[in-house]
N, C-alpha and C positions, 0 to 999 in steps of 0.2 A: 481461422477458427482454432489452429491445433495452437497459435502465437498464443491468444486470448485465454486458451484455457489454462496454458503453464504460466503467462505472467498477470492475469487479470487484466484488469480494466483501471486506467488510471486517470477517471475523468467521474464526475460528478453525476449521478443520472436520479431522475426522479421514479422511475420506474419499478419497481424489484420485483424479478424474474422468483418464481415459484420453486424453492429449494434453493436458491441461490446465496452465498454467503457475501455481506458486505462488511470491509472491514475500512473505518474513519481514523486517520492518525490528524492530528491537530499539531504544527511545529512551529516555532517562530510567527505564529499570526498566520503560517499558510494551512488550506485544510487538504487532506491527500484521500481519497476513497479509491480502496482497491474492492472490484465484485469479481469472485471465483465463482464457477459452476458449481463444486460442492464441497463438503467439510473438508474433506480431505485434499483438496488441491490446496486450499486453503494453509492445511497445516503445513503442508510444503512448502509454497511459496513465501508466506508472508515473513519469516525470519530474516529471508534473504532480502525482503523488499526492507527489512528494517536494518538490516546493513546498506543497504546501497545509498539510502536518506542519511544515514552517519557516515558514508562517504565522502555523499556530496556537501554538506553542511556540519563535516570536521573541524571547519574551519572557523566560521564563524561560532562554532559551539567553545573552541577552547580561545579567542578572544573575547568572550563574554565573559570567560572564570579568571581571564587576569586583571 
């Protein structure tokens, strides 16, 4: 529980939990949905999750711009 509420949820659910924040990144044709328990974990987390996707897909982001 305590994992889920600092990094979300990083799976697809059709469900949405009441106060619950869902946040859709669209990259490369893949879809990403992060759901946080509330705004505020939210604003925590999710910068870092959009560093960690320009981590992993650095790569292919700067052979696309040559």
């Amino acid at each position: 529980m305590v994992f889920r509420k600092l990094f979300g949820r990083g799976e697809e659910t059709s469900k949405e939990r009441p106060g619950s924040v869902t946040i859709r990144v669209e990259f490369g044709g893949k879809s990403f949905a992060y759901t946080y328990d509330d705004l505020e974990m939210a604003q925590v987390r999710f910068p870092q999750v959009l560093a960690d996707l320009n981590a992993l897909y650095s790569r292919q982001i700067a052979d696309e711009q040559e």
